[in-house]
C-alpha positions, 0 to 999 in steps of 0.5 A: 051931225051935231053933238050934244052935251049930256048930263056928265057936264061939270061946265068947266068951259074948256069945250066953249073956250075952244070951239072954232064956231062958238056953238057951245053956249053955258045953260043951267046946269050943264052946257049947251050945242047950238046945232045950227052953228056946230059943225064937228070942226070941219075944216078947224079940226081933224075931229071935234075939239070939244071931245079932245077937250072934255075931262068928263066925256059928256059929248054925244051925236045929236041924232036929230041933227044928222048932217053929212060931210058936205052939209056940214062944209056948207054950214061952215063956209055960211058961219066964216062968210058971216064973221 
């Protein structure tokens, strides 16, 4: 499932700096999870870096992009096979 970035964002720029598949984009006021290319750092991380990272925990799951171990795995070779 994809995360989402709510409204306690400061947009610092930790989480974009370090997100493995470049999902994280700056918006206006507060940053943005592309869903087609967040993949909760499967197979990069034991959990999500940009969780770890946040000083503010503004991350949430986006319940419109519920995904499963396995589609989030397909979703992460199809991002490295295109890099």
């Amino acid at each position: 499932m994809a995360l989402l970035i709510n409204d306690e964002c400061i947009a610092c720029d930790a989480c974009r700096e370090e997100c493995p598949t470049m999902a994280i984009e700056e918006g206006d006021p507060i940053y943005i999870v592309d869903p087609d290319r967040c993949t909760e750092c499967i197979n990069d991380y034991d959990e999500p870096i940009c969780i770890s990272v946040c000083p503010v925990d503004c991350f949430e799951t986006d319940p419109d992009n519920v995904e499963t171990i396995t589609e989030l795995k397909f979703k992460y070779e199809k991002i490295r096979n295109e890099e």
